[in-house]
C-alpha positions as CSV (number, residue, x, y, z in Angstrom):
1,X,-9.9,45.0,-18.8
2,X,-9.7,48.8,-19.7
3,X,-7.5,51.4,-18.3
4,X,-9.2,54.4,-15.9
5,X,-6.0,56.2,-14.6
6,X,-2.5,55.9,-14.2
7,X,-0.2,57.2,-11.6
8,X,3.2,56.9,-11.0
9,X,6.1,58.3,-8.1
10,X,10.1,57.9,-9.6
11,X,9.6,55.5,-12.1
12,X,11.5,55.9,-15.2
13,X,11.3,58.8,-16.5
14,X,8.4,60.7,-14.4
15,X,8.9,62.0,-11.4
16,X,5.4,62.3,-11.0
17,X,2.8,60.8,-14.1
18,X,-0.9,61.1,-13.8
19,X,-3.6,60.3,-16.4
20,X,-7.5,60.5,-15.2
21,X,-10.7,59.4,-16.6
22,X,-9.0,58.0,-19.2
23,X,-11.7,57.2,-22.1
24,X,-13.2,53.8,-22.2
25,X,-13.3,53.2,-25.8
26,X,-11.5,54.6,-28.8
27,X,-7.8,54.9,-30.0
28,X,-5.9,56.5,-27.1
29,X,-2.7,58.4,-28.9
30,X,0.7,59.1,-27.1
31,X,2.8,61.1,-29.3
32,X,6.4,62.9,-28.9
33,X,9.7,62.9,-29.9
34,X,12.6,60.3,-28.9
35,X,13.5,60.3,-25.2
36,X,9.6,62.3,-24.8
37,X,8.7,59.2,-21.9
38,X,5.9,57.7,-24.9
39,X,7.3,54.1,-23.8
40,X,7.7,55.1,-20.1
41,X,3.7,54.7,-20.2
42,X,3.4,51.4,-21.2
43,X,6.5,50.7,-19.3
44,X,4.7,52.3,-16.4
45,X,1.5,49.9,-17.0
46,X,3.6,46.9,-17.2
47,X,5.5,47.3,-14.1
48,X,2.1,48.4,-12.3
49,X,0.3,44.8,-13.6
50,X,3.2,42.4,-13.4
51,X,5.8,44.2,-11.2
52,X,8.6,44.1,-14.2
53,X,8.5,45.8,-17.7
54,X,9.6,43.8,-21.0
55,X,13.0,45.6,-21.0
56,X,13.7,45.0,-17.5
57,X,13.5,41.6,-15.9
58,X,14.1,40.7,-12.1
59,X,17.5,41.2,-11.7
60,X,17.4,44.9,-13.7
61,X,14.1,45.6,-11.9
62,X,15.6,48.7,-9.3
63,X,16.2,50.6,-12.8
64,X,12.9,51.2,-13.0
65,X,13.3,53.7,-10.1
66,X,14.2,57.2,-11.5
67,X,17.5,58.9,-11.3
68,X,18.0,60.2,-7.9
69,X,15.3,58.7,-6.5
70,X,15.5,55.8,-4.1
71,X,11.8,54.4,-4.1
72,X,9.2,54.2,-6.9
73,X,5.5,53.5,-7.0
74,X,3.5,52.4,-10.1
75,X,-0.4,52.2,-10.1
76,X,-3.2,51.7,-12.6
77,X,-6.8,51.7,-11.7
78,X,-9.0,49.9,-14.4
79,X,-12.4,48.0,-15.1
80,X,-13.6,44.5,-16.2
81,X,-17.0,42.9,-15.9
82,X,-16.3,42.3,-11.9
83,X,-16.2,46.0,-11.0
84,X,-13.4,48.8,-10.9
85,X,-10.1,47.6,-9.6
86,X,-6.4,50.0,-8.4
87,X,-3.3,47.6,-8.3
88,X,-0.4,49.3,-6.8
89,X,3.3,48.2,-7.1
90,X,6.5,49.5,-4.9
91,X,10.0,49.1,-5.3
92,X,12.9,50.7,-3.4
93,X,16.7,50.9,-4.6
94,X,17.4,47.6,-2.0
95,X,15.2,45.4,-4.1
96,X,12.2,45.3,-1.4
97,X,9.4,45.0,-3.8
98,X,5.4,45.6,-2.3
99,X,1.8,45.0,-4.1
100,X,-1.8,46.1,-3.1
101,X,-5.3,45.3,-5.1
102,X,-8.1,47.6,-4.0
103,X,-11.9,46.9,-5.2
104,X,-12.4,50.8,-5.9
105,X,-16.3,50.0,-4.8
106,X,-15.2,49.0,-1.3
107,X,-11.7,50.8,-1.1
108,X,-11.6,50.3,2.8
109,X,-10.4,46.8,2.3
110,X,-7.7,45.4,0.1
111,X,-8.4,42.6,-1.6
112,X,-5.3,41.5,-1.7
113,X,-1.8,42.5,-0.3
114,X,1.9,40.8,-1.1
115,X,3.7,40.6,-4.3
116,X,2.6,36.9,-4.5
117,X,-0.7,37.6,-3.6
118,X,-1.6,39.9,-5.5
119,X,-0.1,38.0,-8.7
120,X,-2.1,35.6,-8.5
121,X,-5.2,37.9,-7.2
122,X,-4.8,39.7,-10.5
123,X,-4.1,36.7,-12.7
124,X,-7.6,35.2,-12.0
125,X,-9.0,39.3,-12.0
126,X,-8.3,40.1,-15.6
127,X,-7.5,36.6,-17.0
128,X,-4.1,36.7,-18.5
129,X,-0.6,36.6,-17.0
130,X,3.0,38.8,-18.1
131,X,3.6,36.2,-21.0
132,X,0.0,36.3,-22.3
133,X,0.5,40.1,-21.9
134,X,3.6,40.8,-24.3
135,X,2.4,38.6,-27.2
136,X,-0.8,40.1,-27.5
137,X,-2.2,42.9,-25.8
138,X,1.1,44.8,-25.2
139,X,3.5,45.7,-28.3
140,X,6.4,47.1,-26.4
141,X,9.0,49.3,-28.7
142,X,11.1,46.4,-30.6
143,X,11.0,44.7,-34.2
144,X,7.7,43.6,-35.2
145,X,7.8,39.9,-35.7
146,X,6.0,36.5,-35.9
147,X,4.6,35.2,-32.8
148,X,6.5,32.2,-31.7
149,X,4.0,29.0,-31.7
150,X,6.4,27.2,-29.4
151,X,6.5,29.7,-26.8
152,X,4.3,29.3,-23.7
153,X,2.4,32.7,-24.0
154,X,1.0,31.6,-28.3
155,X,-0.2,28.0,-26.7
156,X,-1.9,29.7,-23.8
157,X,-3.5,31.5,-26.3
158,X,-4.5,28.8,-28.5
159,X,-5.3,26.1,-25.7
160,X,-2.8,24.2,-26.4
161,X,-0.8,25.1,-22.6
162,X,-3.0,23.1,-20.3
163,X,-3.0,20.0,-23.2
164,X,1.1,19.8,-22.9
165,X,1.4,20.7,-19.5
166,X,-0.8,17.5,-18.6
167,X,0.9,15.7,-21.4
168,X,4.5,16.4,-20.2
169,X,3.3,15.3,-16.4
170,X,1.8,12.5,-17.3
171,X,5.2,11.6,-19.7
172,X,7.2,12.8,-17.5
173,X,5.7,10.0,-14.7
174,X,6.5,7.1,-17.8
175,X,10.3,6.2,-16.8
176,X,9.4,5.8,-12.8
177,X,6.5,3.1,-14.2
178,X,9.1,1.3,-16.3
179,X,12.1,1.5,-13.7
180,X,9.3,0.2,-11.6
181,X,8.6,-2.6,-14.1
182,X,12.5,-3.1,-14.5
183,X,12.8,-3.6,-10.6
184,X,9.5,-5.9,-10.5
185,X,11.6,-8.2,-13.5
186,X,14.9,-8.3,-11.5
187,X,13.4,-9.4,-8.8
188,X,10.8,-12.0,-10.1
189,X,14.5,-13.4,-11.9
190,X,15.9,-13.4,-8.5
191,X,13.2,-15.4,-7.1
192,X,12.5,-17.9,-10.1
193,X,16.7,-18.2,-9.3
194,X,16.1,-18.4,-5.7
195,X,13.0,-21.3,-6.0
196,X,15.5,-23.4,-8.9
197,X,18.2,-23.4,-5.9
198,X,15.4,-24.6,-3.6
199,X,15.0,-27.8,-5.8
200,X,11.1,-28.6,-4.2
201,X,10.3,-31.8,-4.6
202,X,6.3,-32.4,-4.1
203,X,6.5,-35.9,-2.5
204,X,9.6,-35.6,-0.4
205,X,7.5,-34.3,2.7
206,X,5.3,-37.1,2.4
207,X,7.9,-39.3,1.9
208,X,9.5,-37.8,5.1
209,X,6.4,-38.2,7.0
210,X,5.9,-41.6,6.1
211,X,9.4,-42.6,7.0
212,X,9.0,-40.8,10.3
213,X,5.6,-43.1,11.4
214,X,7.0,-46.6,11.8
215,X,9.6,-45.1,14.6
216,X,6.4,-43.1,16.3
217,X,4.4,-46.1,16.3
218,X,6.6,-48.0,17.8
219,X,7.7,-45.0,20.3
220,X,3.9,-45.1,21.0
221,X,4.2,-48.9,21.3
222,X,6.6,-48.8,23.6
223,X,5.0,-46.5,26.1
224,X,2.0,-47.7,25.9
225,X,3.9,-51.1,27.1
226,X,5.6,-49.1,29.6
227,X,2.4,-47.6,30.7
228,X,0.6,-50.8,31.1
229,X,3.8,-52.7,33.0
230,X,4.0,-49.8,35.5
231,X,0.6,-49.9,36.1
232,X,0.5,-53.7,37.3
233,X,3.8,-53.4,39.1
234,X,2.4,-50.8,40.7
235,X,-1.2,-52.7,41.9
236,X,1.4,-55.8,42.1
237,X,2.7,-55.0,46.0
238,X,-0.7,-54.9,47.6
239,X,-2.7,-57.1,45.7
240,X,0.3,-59.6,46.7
241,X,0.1,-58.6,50.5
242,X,-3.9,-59.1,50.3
243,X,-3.3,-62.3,48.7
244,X,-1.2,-63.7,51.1
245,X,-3.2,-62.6,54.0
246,X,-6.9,-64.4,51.9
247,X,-4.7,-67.8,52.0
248,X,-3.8,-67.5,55.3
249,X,-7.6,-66.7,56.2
250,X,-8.7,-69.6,54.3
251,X,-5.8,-72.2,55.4
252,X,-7.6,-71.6,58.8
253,X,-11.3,-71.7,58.1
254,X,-10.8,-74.6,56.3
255,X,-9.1,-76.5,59.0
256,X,-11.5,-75.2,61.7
257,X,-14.6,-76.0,59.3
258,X,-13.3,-79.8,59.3
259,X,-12.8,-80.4,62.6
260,X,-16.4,-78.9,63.3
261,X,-17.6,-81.1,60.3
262,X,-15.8,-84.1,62.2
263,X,-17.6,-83.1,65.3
264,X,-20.6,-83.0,64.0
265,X,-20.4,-86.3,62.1
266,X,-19.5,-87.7,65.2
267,X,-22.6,-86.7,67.3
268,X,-25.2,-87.1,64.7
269,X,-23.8,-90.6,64.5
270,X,-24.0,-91.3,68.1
271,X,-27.0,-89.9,68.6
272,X,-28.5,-92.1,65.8
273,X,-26.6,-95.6,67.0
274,X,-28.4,-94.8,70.3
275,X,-31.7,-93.8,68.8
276,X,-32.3,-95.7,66.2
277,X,-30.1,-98.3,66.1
278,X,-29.9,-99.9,69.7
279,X,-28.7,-103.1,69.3
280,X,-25.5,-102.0,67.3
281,X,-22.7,-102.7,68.9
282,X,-21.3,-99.5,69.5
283,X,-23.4,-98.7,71.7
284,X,-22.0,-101.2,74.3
285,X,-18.5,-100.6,73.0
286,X,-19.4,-96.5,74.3
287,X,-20.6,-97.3,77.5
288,X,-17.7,-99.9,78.5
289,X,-15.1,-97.6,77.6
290,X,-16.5,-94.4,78.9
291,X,-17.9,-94.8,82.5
292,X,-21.2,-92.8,82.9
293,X,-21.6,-92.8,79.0
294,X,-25.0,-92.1,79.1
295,X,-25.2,-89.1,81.6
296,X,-23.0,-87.2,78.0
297,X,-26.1,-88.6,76.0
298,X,-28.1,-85.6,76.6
299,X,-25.7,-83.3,75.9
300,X,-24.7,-84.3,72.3
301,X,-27.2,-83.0,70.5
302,X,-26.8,-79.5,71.2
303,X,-23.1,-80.3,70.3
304,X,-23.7,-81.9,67.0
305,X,-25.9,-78.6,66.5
306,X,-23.2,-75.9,67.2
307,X,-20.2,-77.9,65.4
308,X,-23.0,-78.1,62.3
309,X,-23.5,-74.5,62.6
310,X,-20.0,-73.6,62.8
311,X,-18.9,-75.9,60.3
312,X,-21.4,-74.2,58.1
313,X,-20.1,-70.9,58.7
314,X,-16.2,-72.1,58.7
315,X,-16.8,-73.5,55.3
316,X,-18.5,-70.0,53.8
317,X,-15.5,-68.1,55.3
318,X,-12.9,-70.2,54.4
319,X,-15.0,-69.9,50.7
320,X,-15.2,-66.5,50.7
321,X,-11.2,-65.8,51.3
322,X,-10.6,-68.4,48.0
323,X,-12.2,-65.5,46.0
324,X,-10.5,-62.8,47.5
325,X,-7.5,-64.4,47.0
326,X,-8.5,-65.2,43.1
327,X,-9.6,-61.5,43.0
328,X,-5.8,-60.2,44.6
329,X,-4.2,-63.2,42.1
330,X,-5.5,-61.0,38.4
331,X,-3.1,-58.1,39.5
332,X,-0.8,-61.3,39.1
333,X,-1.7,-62.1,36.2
334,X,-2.3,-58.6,35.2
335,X,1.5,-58.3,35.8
336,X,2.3,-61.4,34.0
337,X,0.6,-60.5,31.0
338,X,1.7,-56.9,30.2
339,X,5.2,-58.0,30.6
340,X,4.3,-60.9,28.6
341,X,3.4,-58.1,26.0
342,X,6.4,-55.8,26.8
343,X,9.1,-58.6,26.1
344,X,7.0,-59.4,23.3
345,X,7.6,-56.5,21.8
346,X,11.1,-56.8,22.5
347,X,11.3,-60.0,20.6
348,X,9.2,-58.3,17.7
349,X,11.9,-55.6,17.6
350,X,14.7,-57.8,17.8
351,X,14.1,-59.8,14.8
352,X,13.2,-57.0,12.5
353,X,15.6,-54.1,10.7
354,X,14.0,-51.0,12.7
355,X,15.4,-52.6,16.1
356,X,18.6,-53.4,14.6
357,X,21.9,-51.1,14.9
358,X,24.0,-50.7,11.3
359,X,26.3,-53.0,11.5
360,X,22.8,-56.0,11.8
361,X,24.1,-56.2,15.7
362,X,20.8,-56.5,18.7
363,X,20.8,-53.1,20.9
364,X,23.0,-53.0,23.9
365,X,19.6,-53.5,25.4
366,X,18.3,-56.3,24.6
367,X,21.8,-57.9,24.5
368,X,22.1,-58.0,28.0
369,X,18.5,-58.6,29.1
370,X,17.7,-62.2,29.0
371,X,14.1,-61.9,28.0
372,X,13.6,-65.8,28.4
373,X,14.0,-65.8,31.8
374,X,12.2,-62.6,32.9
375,X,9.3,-64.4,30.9
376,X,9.8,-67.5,33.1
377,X,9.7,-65.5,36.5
378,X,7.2,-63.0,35.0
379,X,5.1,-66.1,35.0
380,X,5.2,-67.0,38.9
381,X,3.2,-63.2,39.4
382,X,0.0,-65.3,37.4
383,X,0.1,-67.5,40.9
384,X,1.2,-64.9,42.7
385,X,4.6,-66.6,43.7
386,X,6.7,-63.2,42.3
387,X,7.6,-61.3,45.4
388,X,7.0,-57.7,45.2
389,X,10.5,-56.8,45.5
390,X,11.6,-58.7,43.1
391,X,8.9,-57.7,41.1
392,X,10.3,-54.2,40.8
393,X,13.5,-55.3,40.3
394,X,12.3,-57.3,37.3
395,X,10.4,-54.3,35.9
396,X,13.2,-52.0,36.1
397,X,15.0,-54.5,33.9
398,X,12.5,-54.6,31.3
399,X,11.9,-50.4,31.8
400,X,15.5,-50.2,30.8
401,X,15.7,-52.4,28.0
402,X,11.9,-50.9,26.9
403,X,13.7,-47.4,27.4
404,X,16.8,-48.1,25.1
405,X,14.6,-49.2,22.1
406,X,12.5,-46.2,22.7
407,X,15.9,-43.8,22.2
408,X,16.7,-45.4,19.7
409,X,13.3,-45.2,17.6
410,X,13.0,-41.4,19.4
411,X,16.3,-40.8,17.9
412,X,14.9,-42.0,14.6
413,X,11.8,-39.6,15.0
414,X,13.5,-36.7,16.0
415,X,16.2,-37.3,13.1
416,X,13.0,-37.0,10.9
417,X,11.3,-34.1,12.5
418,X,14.0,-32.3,11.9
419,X,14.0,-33.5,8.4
420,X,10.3,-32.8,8.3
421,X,10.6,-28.8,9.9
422,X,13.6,-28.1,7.6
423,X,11.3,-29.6,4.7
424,X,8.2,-27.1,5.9
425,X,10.7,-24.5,5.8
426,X,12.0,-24.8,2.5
427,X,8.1,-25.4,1.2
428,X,7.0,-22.0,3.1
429,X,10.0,-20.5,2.1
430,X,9.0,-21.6,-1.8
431,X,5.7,-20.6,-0.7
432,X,6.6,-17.2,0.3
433,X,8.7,-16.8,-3.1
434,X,5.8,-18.0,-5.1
435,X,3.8,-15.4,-3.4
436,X,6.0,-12.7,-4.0
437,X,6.6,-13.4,-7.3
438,X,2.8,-13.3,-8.2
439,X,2.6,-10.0,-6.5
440,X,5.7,-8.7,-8.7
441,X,3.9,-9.7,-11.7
442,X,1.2,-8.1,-10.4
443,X,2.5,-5.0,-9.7
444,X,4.3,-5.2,-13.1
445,X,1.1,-5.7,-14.8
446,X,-0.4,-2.7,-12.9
447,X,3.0,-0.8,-13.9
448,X,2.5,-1.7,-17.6
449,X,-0.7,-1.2,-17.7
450,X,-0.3,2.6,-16.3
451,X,2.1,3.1,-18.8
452,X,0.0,2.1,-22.0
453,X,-2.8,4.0,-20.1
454,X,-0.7,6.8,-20.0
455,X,0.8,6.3,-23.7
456,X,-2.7,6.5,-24.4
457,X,-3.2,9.9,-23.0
458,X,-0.2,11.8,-24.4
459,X,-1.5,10.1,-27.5
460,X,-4.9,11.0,-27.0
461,X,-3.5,14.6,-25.4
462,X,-1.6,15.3,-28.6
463,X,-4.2,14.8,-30.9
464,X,-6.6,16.8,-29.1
465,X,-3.9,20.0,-29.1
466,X,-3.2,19.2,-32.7
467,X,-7.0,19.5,-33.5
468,X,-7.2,22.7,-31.4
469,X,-4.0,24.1,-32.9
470,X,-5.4,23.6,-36.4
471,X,-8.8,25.1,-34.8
472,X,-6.5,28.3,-33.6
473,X,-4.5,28.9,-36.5
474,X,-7.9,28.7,-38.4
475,X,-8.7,31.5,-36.3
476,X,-5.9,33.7,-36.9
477,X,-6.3,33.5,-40.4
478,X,-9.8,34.2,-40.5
479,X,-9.0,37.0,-38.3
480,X,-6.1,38.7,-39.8
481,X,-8.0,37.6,-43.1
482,X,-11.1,40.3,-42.1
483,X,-8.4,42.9,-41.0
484,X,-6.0,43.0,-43.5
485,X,-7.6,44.4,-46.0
486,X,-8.1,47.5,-43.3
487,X,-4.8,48.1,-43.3
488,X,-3.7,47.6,-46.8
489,X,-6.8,49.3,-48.2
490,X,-7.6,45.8,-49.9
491,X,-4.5,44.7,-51.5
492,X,-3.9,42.2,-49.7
493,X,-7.1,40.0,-49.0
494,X,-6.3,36.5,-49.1
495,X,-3.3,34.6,-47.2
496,X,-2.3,31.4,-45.5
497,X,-1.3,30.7,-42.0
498,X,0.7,27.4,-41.0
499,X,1.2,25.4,-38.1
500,X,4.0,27.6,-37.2
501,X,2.2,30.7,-37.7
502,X,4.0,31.8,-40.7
503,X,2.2,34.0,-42.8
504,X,1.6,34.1,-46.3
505,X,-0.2,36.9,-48.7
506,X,-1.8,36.3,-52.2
507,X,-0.4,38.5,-54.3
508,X,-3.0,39.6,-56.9
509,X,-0.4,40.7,-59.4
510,X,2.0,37.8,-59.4
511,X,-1.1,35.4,-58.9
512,X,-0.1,33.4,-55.9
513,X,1.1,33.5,-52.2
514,X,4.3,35.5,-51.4
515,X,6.4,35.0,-48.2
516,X,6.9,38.2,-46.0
517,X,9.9,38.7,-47.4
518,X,8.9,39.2,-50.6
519,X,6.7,42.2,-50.0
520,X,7.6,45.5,-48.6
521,X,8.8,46.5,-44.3
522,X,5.4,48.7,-44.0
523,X,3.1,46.0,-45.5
524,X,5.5,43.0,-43.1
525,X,4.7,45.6,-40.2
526,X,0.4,45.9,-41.5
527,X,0.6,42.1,-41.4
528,X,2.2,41.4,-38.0
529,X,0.0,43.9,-37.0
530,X,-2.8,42.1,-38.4
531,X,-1.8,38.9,-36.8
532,X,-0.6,40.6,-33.5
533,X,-4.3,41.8,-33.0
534,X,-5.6,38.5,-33.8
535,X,-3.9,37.3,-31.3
536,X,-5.1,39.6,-29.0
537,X,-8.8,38.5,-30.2
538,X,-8.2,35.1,-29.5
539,X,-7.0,35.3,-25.8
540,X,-10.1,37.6,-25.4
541,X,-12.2,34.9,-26.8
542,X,-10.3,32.6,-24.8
543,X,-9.5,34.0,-21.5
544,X,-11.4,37.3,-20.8
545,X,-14.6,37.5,-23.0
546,X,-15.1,41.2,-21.8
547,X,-13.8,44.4,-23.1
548,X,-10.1,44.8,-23.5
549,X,-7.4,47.3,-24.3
550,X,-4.3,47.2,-26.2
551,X,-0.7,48.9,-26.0
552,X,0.9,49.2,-29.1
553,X,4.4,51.2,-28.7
554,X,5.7,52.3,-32.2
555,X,3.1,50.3,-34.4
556,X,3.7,52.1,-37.6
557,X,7.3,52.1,-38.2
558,X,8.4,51.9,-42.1
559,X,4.7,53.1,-42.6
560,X,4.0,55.7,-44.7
561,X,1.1,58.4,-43.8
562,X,-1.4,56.7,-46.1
563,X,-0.7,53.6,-44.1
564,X,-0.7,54.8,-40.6
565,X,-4.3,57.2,-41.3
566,X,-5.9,53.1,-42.9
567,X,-4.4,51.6,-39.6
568,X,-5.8,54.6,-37.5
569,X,-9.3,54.5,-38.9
570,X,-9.3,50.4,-38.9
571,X,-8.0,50.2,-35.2
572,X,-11.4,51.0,-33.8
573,X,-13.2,48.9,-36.1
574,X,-11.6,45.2,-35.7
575,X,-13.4,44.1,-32.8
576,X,-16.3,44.9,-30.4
577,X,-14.3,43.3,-27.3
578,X,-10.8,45.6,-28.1
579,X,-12.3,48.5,-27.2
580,X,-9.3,50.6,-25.8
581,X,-6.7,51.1,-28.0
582,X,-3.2,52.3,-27.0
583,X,-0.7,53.4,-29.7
584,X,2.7,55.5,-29.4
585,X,3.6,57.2,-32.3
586,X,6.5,60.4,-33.1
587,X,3.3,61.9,-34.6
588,X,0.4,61.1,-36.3
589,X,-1.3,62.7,-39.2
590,X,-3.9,66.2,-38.6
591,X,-6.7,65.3,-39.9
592,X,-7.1,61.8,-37.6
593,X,-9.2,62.0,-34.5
594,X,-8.3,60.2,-31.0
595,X,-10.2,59.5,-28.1
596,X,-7.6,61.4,-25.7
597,X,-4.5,62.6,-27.3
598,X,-1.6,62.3,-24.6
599,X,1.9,65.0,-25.6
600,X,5.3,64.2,-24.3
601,X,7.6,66.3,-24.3
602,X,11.6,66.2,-24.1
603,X,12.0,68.5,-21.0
604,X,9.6,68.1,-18.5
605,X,9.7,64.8,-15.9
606,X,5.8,65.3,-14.9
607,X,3.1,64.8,-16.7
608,X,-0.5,64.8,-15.1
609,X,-4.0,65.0,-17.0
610,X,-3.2,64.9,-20.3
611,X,-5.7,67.1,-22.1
612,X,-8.1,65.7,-24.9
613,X,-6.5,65.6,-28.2
C-alpha cells in the first residue's frame, strides 16, 4: 500500500489539509516545530484507514473534530497491486460515524459503504488491520520500545494468531467434553444403581412360566371337557326324539312282519297238505270244520304270496329302523362318554394338590356334586334311557362343578401372568437400562476420545507456533542484523533476539552481548528502530507482499545529527517492498535529500500541496 493524496475537512488541527501526487517511493519528510500539525498527518492517516487515531480511541473519537467545528472528514487515496483505491471517513460532534471505499479506476461505484463494511473491505484490500498498523508500519509520537510478543498485533505478524486462536477454541471446547463425560459417569452410576435394585434373576421368568403351564393345561383341559359335554348334550335332545320314534317304527314292523310270516306259513302249508300230501289227515279235519273248504282252496295261494311278500318287506323295515335307532343311540353314548371324561377329570383333580384349596379341603365344587351318581345316570344316555331334560339338568351340574375348577386354575393363571408381565417389565426395564448404559459409555468414549483428540491439537498447535515463533524471531534478527549496522555506521553488527523479543548487541569493546540498557538512548532508539522496521518487513512478507509505506512520527529523538543523516541515508535502502517512507522530524539536517519535503508551520490551520523539498 503507498500513499497518493491526503485530504482532510476539521480534523485536528487543519481546517482544510491537502497533499497531491504524493511520491511513490523515497523518504517523505514532515518537518516543523512543536504544535506545527507534523503528527496531525499521521493522525489524519490513521483516522482515514481505521476510523480512530492511536491517541484517541472510541469513546475520545469526536476530538478528532477541530475546534469549532461540528463535522470532520478524513480521506486518503492510495495504491496496492489491485489498483488505486480513496477510503473516506466522517464523524460529526454526535458520534454519527460514516465510511466510503472508491476503486479510483471505476469511481462511479463504491465498493463499499458503512463503517463495518468498509472495515472489513479494507482489511482484506491492503492486508493488515489497526493493531498490525501501530506495531509496525505506523510509529506514532511516544517512547520507542520493544514490541510486545504477547500482544495480538507481534503474533499476527509472526503467524502465530491464527495457531492460538484455533488452539484457544479448540481448549476452550475441553471442559464441555469432560462435563459431558462427568454427566455420562453419573448417570451410568445411576443405572448400574438402578439395575442392582432391580435384583434380575435369569431363570425366574422361566420358572414363572413353567409354574404358570400346569394351571393352563388344565384350564385347557377343562374346556376342552366342557366343549365336548356341550356338544353331545346338545345332539342329545334330537337324537333321543329320533330314537324313540325308530323303536316305535320297528316295534310295529316287527309285529306286522310276524303275523304275515304266520300267514304265510299257514297257506303254504295248506296248500301243500292238499297238494302233496292228500291222505293227511288234515285235510279232512279242514273240510269238516269249515263248510265249503274247498271253494277257499283256490284262493290261498295268492294269499300265501302277498303275506310272503309283505312279510318280506315288514321284516326289512322293521330292520332298517333297528339301525336308525343304533345310529340315534351313539349321540347316547357320545353323551355318556364325554361326561364319563368330564367327571374323570374331576376325580383326577380331586386327588391331586393343584385341585386342592390350602387348608388340603376338595373345592366347594366337587364337594357338593356327587360324581358317582351323575356317572351312574350318565350311563342310561349309552341306551338311550336319559331323558333329555334331565339330561341338561345333569350337564348343568357337571358345567358348574367343571366351571369352579376352571376359576380356580384361571385364578392360578392369571396370578402368574401377572407374575409373568411384571417379570417382562422389570427384564425390559433392565433391558432398557443396559441399553442406556452402553450408549453412555459410548458417548463417553466418543467424549474422551474428542478430548485426547483435541489435547492432541493444542499440543500439536503449540508446537507448530513454537517452531514458527523460533522461525520469526530468526527473522527479526537476521533483519535488524542487516540494518543495524546502517544506523550505527557498523558498530554494532552482531546481536541476539529471544523468545520475547528482547534485544541484545555485541559490544566489540567489552567483547560480548550488552542489554539495551547498557548502551546509550540514541543507539536504544537506532535499535528499536531497527527492529520496528523489521517488523514491518515481516508483516509485508507475511501479509501484503507488495510495496508498502511507513509512518514514523519523531524517529530520531536522543539522536544526534551524525545519527539521524546514517538513519536518513539507510531508510531508503532496507528493503525493496518499504518503498514509501514517512518520518516527522523538528528538522532534519541541509545537506539530506527527500522525496517531497512537507513544512508545518505554528500559525496557519491549512495546508494544501506541499511543495517538493
Amino acid at each position: 500500500m503507498i500513499i497518493t493524496g491526503i485530504e482532510s475537512h476539521d480534523c485536528l488541527k487543519y481546517r482544510h489539509l491537502a497533499l497531491r501526487d504524493l511520491p511513490a517511493q523515497g523518504v517523505i519528510a514532515v518537518s516543523g516545530r512543536n504544535e506545527s500539525g507534523k503528527s496531525t498527518i499521521g493522525e489524519t492517516v490513521c483516522f482515514a484507514l481505521f476510523g480512530r487515531t492511536f491517541s484517541l480511541g472510541d469513546r475520545d473519537i469526536t476530538k478528532v473534530i477541530r475546534w469549532g467545528a461540528t463535522r470532520a472528514s478524513a480521506a486518503v487515496e492510495f495504491a496496492t497491486e489491485r489498483g488505486r483505491f480513496r477510503v473516506t471517513r466522517y464523524l460529526d460532534h454526535e458520534g454519527n460515524r460514516g465510511a466510503q471505499l472508491i476503486d479510483l479506476d471505476h469511481p462511479e461505484h463504491a465498493m463499499a459503504r458503512g463503517v463495518e463494511v468498509v472495515d472489513a473491505a479494507l482489511a482484506d484490500l491492503i492486508g493488515f488491520a489497526y493493531p498490525e498498523f501501530v506495531e509496525s508500519f505506523y510509529l506514532a509520537q511516544r517512547e520507542m520500545t520493544t514490541p510486545q510478543p504477547h500482544s495480538q498485533a507481534v503474533k499476527a505478524m509472526a503467524g502465530v494468531a491464527s495457531f492460538e486462536r484455533v488452539s484457544e477454541a479448540i481448549f476452550a471446547s475441553i471442559p464441555a467434553e469432560q462435563d459431558a463425560i462427568a454427566r455420562a459417569r453419573e448417570e451410568r452410576e445411576a443405572m448400574v444403581e438402578a439395575l442392582r435394585e432391580l435384583n434380575i434373576d435369569p431363570a425366574q421368568l422361566a420358572a414363572l412360566e413353567a409354574e404358570r403351564q400346569p394351571f393352563a393345561d388344565a384350564v385347557a383341559e377343562i374346556d376342552a371337557r366342557t366343549e365336548g359335554v356341550s356338544k353331545a348334550v346338545a345332539d342329545y335332545p334330537q337324537a333321543a326324539r329320533g330314537h324313540a320314534t325308530a323303536r316305535a317304527t320297528k316295534g310295529r314292523w316287527s309285529a306286522l312282519a310276524w303275523l304275515a310270516a304266520l300267514i304265510a306259513i299257514a297257506g303254504w302249508a295248506i296248500l301243500g297238505l292238499g297238494r302233496f300230501m292228500p291222505n293227511d289227515p288234515v285235510g279232512p279235519w279242514l273240510g269238516a270244520n269249515i263248510p265249503n273248504w274247498d271253494q277257499y282252496l283256490p284262493y290261498l295261494l295268492p294269499v300265501a304270496g302277498v303275506a310272503t311278500v309283505l312279510w318280506l318287506i315288514a321284516a326289512v323295515a322293521a330292520n332298517g329302523a333297528a339301525r336308525r335307532a343304533k345310529g340315534f343311540a351313539t349321540a347316547g353314548a357320545a353323551l355318556c362318554d364325554e361326561a364319563d371324561a368330564a367327571l374323570g377329570w374331576l376325580d383326577q383333580a380331586g386327588d391331586g394338590d393343584a385341585g386342592n384349596d390350602a387348608d388340603g379341603e376338595e373345592p366347594t365344587g366337587r364337594a357338593a356334586y356327587d360324581r358317582a351318581g351323575a356317572r351312574e345316570r350318565f350311563a342310561a344316555a349309552r341306551a338311550m334311557a336319559l331323558a333329555p331334560d334331565r339330561a341338561a339338568v345333569e350337564c348343568n351340574a357337571l358345567f358348574a362343578a367343571l366351571a369352579e375348577d376352571r376359576a380356580t386354575f384361571a385364578a392360578e393363571v392369571e396370578r402368574c401372568d401377572a407374575a409373568i408381565a411384571e417379570e417382562q417389565a422389570r427384564l425390559a426395564r433392565a433391558r432398557d437400562i443396559e441399553q442406556a448404559a452402553e450408549d453412555l459409555q459410548r458417548r463417553s468414549n466418543e467424549h474422551l476420545a474428542r478430548v485426547r483428540t483435541r489435547e492432541l491439537a493444542v499440543d500439536l498447535l503449540s508446537g507448530a507456533a513454537r517452531t514458527v515463533s523460533k522461525q520469526f524471531n530468526a527473522h527479526i534478527r537476521d533483519w535488524v542484523g542487516r540494518s543495524l549496522p546502517l544506523f550505527t555506521q557498523g558498530r554494532y553488527e552482531h546481536l541476539q533476539v529471544d523468545e520475547r523479543l528482547d534485544v541484545r548487541v555485541f559490544s566489540t569493546e567489552k567483547r560480548d552481548f550488552m542489554n539495551l540498557d547498557e548502551v546509550s538512548s540514541g543507539t536504544q532508539r537506532q535499535i528499536m528502530l531497527a527492529v520496528r522496521l523489521a517488523l514491518s518487513q515481516e508483516l509485508i512478507d507475511a501479509a501484503i507482499r507488495g510495496p508498502q509505506f511507513a509512518f514514523l512520527d519523531e524517529p530520531f529523538a536522543f539522536f544526534d545529527e551524525t545519527r539521524m543523516r546514517s538513519a536518513l541515508e539507510a531508510l531508503p535502502k532496507l528493503s525493496g517492498e518499504l518503498r514509501q517512507v514517512w518520518v516527522i522530524a523538528q528538522t532534519f539536517p541541509d545537506d539530506v535529500g527527500f522525496a517531497r519535503h512537507v513544512r508545518c508551520a505554528n500559525e496557519t490551520t491549512e495546508l494544501v500541496d506541499a511543495a517538493p523539498g
